[in-house]
PLY file of the C-alpha trace (Angstrom):
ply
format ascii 1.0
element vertex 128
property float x
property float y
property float z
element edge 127
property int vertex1
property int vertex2
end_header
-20.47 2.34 1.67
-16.61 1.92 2.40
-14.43 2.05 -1.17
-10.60 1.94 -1.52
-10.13 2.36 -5.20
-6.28 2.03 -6.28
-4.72 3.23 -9.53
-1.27 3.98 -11.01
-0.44 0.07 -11.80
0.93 -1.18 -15.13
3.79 -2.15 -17.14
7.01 -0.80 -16.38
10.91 -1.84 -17.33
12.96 -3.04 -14.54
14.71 -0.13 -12.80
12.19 2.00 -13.22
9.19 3.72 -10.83
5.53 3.85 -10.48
3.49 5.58 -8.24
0.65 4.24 -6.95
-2.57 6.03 -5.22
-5.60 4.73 -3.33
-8.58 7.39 -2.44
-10.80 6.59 -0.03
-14.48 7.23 0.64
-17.23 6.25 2.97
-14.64 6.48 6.38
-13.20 9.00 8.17
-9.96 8.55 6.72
-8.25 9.97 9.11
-8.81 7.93 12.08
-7.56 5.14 10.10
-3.52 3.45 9.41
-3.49 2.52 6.10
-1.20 -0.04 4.55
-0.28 -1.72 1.06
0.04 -5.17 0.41
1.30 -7.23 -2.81
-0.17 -10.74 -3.85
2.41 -12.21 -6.62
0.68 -15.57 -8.96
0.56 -18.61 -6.33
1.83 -16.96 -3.81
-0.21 -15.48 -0.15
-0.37 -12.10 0.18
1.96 -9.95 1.75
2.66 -7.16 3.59
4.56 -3.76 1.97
4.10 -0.69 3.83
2.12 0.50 6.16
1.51 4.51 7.10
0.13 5.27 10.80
-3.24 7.79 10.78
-1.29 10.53 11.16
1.68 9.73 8.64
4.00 9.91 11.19
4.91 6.44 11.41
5.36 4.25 8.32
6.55 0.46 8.04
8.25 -1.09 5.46
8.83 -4.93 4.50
12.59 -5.58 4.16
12.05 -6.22 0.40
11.54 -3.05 -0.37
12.83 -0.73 2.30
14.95 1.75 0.36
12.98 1.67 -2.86
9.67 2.29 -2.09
7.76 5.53 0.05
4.30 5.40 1.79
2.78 8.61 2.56
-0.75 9.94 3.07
-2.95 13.74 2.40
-5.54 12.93 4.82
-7.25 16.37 3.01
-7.63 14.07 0.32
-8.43 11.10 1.62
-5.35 9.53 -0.61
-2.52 6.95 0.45
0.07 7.01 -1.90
2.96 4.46 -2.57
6.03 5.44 -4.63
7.83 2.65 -6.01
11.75 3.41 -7.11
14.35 0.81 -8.64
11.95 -1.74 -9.49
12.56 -5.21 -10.44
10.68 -8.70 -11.55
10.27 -9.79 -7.71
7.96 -6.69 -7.42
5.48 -8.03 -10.05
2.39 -8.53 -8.30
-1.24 -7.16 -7.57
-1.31 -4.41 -5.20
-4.07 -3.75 -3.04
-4.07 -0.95 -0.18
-6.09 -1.57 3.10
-7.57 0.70 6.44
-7.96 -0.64 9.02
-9.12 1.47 12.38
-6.76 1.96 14.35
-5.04 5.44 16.36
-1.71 3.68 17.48
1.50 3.18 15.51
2.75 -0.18 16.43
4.37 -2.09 14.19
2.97 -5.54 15.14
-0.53 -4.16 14.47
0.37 -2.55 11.24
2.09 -5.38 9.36
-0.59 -8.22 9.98
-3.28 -8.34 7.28
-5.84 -10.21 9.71
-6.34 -6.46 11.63
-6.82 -4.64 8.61
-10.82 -3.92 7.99
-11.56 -2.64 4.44
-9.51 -3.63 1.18
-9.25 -2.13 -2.21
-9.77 -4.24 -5.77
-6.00 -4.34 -6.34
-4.12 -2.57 -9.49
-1.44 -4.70 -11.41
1.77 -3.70 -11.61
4.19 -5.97 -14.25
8.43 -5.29 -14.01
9.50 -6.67 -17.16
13.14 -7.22 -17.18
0 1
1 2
2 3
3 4
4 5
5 6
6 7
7 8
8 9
9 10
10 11
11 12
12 13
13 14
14 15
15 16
16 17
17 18
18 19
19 20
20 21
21 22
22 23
23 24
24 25
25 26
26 27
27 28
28 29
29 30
30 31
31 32
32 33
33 34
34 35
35 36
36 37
37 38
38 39
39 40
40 41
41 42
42 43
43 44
44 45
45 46
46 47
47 48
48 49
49 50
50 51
51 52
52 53
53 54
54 55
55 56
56 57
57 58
58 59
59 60
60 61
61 62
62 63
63 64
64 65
65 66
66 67
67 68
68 69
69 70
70 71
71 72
72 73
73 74
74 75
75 76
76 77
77 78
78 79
79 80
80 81
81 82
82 83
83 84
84 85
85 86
86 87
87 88
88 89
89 90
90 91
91 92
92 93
93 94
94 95
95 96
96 97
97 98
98 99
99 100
100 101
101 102
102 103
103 104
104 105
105 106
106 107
107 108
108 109
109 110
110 111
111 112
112 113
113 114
114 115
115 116
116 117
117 118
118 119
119 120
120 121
121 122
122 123
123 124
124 125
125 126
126 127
């Protein structure tokens, strides 16, 4: 049985960080690119960042390229996502995602469609 359980959302002032953290279990984490995605009220979910199965490759959306930092310990199963400088446009339920795949291209990485197994989603809420 495949989980992705994330944790490190809540309430935080505008400017400030959070650090966000999704273990997995029931895959071989390594052979799979993991990636975060962000679904704000009545609006689709999007894509955030997006780390390759090795780490050596990661993909950010525009909106928050410079602020926030995907990385992975594939000895602990973990992705992590460290949010910096955060603001009310980053309010939103964050869920991270695997999906198998060995490359690092971009195109593959970014699209939700290709991803195969998806968390619950944590909260996070930028008060301003």
């Amino acid at each position: 049985q495949v989980q992705l359980v994330e944790s490190g959302g809540g309430l935080v002032q505008a400017g400030g960080s959070l650090r966000l953290s999704c273990a997995a279990s029931g895959i071989t984490f390594s052979w799979y690119a993991m990636g975060w995605f962000r679904q704000a009220p009545g609006k689709d979910r999007e894509f955030v960042a997006a780390i390759s199965w090795s780490g050596d490759n990661t993909y950010y959306a525009d909106s928050v390229k410079g602020r926030f930092t995907i990385s992975r310990d594939n000895a602990k199963n973990t992705v992590y996502l460290q949010m910096n400088s955060l603001n009310s446009e980053d309010t939103a339920v964050y869920y991270c995602a695997a999906d198998r795949y060995s490359g690092s291209y971009s195109g593959r990485l970014v699209a939700l469609s290709e991803y195969d197994y998806w968390g619950q989603g944590t909260q996070v809420t930028v008060s301003s």
